[in-house]
N, CA, C and O atoms as a CHARMM CRD file, in Angstrom:
* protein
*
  232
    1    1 UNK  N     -3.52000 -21.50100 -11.80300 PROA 1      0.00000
    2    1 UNK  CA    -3.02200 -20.13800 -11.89600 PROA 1      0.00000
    3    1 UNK  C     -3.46000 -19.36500 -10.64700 PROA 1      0.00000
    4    1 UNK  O     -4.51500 -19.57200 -10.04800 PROA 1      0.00000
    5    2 UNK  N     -2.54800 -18.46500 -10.32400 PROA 2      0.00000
    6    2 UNK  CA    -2.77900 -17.54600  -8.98900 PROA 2      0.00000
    7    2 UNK  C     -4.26200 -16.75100  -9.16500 PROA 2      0.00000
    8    2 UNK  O     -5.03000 -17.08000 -10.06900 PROA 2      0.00000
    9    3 UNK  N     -4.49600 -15.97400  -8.47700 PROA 3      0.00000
   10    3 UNK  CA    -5.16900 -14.98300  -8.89300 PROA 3      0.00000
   11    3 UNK  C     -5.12400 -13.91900  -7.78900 PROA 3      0.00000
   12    3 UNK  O     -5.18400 -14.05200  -6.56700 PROA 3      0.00000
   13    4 UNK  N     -5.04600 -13.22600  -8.27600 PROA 4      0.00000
   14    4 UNK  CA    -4.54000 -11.32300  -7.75700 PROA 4      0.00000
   15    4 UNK  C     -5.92500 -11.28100  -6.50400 PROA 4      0.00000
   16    4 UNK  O     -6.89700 -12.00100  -6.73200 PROA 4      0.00000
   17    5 UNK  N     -5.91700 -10.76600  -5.75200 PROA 5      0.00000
   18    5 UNK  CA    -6.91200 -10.51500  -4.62800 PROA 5      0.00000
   19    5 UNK  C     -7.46500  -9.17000  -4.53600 PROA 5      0.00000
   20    5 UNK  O     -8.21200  -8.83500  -3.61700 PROA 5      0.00000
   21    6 UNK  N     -6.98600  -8.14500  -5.79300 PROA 6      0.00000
   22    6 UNK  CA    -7.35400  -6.89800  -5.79900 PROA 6      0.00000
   23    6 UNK  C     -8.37400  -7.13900  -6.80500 PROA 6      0.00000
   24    6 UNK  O     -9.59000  -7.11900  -6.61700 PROA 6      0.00000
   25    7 UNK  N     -7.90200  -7.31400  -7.63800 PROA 7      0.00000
   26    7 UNK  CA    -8.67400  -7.16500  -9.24400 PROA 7      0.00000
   27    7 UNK  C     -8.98200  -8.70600  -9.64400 PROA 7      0.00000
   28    7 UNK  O     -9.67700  -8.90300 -10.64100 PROA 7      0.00000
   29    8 UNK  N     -8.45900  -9.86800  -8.85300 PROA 8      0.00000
   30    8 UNK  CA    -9.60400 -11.18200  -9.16900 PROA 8      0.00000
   31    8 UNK  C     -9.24900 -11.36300 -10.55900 PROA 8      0.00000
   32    8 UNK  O    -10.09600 -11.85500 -11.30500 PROA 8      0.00000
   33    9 UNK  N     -7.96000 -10.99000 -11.07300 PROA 9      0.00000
   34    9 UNK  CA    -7.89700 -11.44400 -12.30700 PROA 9      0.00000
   35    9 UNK  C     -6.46200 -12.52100 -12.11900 PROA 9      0.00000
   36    9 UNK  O     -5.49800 -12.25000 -11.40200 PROA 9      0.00000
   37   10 UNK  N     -6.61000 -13.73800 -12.92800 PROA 10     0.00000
   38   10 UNK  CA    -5.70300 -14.84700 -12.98000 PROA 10     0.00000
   39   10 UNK  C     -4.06700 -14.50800 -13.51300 PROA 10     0.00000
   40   10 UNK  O     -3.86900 -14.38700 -14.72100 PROA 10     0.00000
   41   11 UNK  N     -3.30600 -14.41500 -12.85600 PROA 11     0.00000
   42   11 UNK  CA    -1.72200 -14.02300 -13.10000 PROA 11     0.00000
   43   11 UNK  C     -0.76900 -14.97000 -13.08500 PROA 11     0.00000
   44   11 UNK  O     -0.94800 -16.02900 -12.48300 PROA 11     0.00000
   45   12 UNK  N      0.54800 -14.64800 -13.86100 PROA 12     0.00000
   46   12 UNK  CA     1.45000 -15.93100 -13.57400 PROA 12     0.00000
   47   12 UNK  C      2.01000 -16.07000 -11.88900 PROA 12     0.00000
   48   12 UNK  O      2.01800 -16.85100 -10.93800 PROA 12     0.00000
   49   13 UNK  N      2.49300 -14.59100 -12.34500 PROA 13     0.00000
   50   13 UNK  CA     3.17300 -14.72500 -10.29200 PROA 13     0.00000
   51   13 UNK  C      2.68300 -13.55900  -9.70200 PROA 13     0.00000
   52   13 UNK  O      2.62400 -12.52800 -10.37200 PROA 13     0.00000
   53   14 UNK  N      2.27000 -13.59000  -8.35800 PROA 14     0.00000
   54   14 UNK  CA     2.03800 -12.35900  -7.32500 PROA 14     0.00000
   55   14 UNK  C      2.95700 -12.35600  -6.49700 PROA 14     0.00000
   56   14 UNK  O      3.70300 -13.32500  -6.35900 PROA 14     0.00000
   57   15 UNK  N      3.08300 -10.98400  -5.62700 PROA 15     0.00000
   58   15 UNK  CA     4.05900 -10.40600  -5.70300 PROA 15     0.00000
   59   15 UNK  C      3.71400 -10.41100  -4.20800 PROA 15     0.00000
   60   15 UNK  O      2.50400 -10.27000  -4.38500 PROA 15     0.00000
   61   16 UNK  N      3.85100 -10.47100  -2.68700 PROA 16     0.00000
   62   16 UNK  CA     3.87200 -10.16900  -1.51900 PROA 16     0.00000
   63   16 UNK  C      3.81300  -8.84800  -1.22800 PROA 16     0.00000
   64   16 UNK  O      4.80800  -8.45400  -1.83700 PROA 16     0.00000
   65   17 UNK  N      3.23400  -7.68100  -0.60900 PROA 17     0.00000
   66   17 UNK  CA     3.04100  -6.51300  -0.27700 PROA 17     0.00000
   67   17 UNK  C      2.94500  -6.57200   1.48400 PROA 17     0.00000
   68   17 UNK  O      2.39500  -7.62900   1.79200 PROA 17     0.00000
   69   18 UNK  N      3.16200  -6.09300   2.20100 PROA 18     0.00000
   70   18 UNK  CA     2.83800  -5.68100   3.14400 PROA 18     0.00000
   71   18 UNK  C      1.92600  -4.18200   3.45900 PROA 18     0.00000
   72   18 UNK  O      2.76800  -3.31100   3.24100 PROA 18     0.00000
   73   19 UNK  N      0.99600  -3.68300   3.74700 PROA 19     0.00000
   74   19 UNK  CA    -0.03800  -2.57800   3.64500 PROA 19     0.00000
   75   19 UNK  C     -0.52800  -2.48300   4.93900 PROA 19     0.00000
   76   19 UNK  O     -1.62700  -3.00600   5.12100 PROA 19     0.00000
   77   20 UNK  N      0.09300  -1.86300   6.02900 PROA 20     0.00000
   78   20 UNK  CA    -0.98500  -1.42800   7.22400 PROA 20     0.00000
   79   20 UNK  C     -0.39400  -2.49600   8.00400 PROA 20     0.00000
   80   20 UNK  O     -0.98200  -2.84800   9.02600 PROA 20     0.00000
   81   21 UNK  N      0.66200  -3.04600   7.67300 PROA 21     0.00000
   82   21 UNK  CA     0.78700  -4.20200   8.75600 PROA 21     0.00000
   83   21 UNK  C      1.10600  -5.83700   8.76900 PROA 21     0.00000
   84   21 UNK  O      1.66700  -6.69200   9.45600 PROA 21     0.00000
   85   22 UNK  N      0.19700  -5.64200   7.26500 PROA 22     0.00000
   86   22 UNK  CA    -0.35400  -6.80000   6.72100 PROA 22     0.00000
   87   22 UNK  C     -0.03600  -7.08900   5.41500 PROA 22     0.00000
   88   22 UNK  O     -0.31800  -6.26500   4.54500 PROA 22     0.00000
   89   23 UNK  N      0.71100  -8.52000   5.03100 PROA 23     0.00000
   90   23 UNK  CA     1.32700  -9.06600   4.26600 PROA 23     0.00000
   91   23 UNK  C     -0.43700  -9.24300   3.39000 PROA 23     0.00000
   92   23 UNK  O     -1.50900  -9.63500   3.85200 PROA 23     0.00000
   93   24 UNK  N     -0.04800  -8.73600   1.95300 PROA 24     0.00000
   94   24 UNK  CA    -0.91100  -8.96300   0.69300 PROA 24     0.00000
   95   24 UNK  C     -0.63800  -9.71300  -0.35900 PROA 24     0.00000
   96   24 UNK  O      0.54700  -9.56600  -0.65600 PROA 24     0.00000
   97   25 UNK  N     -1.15500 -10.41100  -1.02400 PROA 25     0.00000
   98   25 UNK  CA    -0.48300 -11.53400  -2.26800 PROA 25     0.00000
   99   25 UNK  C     -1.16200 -10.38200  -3.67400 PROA 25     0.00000
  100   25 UNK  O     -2.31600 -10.38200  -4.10200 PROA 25     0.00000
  101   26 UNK  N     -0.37100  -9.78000  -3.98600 PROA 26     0.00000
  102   26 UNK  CA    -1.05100  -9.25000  -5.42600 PROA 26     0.00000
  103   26 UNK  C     -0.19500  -9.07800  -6.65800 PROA 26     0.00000
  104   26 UNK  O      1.02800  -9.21700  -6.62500 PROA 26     0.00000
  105   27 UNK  N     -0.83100  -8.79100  -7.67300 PROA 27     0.00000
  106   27 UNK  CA    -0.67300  -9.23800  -8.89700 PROA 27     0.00000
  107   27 UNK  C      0.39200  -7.54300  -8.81100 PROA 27     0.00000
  108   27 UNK  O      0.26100  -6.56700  -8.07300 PROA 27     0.00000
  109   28 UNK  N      1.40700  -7.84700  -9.94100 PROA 28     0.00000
  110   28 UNK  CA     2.59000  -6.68800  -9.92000 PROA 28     0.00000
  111   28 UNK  C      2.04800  -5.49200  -9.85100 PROA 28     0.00000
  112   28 UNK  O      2.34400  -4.72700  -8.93300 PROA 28     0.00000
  113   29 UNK  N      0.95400  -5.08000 -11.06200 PROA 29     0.00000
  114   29 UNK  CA     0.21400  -3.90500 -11.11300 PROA 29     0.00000
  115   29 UNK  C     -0.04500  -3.45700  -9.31800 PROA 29     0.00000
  116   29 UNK  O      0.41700  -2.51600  -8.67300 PROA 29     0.00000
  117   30 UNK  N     -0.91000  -4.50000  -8.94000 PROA 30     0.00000
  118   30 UNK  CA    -1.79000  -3.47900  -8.17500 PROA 30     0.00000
  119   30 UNK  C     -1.26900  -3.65000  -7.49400 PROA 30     0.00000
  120   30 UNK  O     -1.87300  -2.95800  -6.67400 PROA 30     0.00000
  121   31 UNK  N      0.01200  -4.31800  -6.61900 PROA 31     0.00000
  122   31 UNK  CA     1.04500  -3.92700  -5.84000 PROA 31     0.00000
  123   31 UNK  C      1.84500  -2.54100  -5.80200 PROA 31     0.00000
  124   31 UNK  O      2.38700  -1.92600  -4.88300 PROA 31     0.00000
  125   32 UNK  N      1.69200  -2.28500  -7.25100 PROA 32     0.00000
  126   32 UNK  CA     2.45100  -0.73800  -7.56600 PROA 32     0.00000
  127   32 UNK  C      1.76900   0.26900  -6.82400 PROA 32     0.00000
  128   32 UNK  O      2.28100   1.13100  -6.11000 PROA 32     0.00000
  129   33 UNK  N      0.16700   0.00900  -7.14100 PROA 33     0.00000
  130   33 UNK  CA    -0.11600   1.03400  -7.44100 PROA 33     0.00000
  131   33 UNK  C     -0.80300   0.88200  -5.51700 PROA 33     0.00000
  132   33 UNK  O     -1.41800   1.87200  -5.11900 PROA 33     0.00000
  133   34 UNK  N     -0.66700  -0.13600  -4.66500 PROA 34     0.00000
  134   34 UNK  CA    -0.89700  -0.08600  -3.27400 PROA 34     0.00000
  135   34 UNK  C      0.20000   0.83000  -3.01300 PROA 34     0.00000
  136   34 UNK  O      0.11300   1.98800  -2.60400 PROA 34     0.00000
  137   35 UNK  N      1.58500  -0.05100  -3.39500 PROA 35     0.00000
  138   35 UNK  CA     2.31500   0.88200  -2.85000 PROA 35     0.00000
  139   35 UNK  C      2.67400   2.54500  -2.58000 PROA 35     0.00000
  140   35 UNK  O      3.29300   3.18800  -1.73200 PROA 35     0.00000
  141   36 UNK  N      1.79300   2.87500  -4.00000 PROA 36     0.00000
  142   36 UNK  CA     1.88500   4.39400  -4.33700 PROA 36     0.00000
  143   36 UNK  C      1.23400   5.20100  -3.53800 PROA 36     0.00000
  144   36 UNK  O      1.49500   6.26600  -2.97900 PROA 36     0.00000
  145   37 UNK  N      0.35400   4.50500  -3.58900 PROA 37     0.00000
  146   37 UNK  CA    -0.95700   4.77000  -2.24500 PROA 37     0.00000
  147   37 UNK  C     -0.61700   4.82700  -1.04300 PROA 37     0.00000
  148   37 UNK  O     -1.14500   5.75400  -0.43000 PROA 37     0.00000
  149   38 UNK  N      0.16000   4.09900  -0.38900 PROA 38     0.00000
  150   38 UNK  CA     0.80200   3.92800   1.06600 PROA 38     0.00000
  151   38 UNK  C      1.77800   5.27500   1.06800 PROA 38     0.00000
  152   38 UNK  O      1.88800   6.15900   1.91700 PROA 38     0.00000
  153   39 UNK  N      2.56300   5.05400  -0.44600 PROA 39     0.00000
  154   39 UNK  CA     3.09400   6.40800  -0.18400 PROA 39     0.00000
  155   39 UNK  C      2.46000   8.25700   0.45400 PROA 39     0.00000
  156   39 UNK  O      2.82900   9.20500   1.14700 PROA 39     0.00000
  157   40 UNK  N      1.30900   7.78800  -0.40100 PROA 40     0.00000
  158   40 UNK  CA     0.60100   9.20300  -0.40000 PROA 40     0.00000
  159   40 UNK  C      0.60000   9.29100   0.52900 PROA 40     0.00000
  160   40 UNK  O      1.23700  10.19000   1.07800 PROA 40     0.00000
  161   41 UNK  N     -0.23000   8.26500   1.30100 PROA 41     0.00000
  162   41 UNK  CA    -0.98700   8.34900   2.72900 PROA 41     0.00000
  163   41 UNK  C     -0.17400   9.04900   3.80300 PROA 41     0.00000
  164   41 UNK  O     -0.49700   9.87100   4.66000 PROA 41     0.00000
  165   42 UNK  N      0.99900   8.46300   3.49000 PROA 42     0.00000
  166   42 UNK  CA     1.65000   8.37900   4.52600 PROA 42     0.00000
  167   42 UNK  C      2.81600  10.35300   4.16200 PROA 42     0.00000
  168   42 UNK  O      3.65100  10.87700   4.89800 PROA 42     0.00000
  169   43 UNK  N      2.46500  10.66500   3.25500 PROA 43     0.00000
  170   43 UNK  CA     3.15200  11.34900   2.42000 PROA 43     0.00000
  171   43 UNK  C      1.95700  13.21600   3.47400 PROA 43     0.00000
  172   43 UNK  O      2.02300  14.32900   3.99700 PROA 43     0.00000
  173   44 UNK  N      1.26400  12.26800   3.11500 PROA 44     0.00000
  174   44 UNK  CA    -0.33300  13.62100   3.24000 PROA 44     0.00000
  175   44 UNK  C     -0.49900  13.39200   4.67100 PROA 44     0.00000
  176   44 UNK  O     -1.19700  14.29100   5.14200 PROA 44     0.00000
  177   45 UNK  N     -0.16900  12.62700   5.46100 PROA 45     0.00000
  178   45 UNK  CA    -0.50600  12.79700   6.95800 PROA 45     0.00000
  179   45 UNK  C      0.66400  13.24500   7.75900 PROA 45     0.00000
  180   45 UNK  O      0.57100  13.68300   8.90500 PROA 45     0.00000
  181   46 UNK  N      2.20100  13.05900   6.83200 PROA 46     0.00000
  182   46 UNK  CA     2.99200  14.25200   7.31200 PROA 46     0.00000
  183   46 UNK  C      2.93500  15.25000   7.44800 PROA 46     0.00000
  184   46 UNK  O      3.39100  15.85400   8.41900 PROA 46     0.00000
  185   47 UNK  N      2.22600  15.83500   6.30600 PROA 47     0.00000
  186   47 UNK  CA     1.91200  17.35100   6.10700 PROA 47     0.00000
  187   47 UNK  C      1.17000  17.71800   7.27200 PROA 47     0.00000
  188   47 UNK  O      1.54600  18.50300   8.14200 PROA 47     0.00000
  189   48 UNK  N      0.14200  17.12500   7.23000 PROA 48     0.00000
  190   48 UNK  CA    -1.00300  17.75700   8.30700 PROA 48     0.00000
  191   48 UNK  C     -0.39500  17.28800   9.90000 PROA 48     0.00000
  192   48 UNK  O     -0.96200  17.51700  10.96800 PROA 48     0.00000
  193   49 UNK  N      0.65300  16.71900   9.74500 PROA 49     0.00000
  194   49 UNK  CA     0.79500  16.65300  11.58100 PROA 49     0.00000
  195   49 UNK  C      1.93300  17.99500  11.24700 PROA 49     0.00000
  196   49 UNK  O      2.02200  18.81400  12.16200 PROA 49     0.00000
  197   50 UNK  N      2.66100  18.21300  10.18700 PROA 50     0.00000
  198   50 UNK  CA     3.47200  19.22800  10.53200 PROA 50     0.00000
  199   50 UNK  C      2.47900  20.79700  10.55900 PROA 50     0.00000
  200   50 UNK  O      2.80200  21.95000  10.84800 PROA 50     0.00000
  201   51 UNK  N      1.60800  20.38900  10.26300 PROA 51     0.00000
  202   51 UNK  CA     0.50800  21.75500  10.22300 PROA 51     0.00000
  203   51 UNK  C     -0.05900  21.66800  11.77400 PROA 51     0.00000
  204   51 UNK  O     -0.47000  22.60600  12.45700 PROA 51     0.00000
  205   52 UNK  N     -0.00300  20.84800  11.98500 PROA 52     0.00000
  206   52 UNK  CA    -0.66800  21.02800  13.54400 PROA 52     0.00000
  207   52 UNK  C      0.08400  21.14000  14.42300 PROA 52     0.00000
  208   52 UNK  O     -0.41500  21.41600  15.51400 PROA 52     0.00000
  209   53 UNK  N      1.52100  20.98800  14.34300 PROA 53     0.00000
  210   53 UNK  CA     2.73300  20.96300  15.40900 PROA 53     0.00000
  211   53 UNK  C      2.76800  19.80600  16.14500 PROA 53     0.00000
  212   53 UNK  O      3.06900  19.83900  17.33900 PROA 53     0.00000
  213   54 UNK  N      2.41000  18.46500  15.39400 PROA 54     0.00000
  214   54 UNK  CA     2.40100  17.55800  16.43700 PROA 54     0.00000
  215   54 UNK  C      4.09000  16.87200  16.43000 PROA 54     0.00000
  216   54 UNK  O      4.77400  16.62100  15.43800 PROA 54     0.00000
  217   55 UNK  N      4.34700  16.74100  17.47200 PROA 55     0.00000
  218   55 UNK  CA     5.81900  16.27400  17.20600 PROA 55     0.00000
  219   55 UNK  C      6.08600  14.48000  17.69600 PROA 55     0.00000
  220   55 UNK  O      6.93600  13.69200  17.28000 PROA 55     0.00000
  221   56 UNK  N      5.12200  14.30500  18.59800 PROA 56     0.00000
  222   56 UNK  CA     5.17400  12.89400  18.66000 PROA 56     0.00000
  223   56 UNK  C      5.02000  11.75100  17.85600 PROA 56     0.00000
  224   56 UNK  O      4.77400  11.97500  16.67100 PROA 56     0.00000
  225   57 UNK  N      5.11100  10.52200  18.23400 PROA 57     0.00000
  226   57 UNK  CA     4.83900   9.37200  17.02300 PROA 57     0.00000
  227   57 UNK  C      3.64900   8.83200  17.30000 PROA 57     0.00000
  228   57 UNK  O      2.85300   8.93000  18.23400 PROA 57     0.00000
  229   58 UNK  N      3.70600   8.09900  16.05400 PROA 58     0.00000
  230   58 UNK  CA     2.09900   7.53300  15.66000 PROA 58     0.00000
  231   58 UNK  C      1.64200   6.43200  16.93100 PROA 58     0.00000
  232   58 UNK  O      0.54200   5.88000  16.90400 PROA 58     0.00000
């Protein structure tokens, strides 16, 4: 049986993520909930470059 690389718990199938760049093998859950996270991140550092006037890219 697989096992998830977040939470180390044994699953039928994991799911491929990419995060930062980088391809992740995790269990469905905590794929969700990376992804949600990537969202934020990426969600909350819009804000603050539009607060600072930055107009260039990352």
């Amino acid at each position: 049986m697989p096992v998830c690389k977040e939470c180390d718990s044994e699953v039928t199938r994991l799911v491929t993520v990419k995060l930062d760049g980088r391809a992740k093998k995790l269990c469905e859950d905590c794929a969700d909930r990376a992804r949600e996270q990537a969202e934020i991140a990426q969600a909350s550092e819009a804000v603050v470059r539009g607060m600072l006037g930055f107009k260039g890219t990352r």
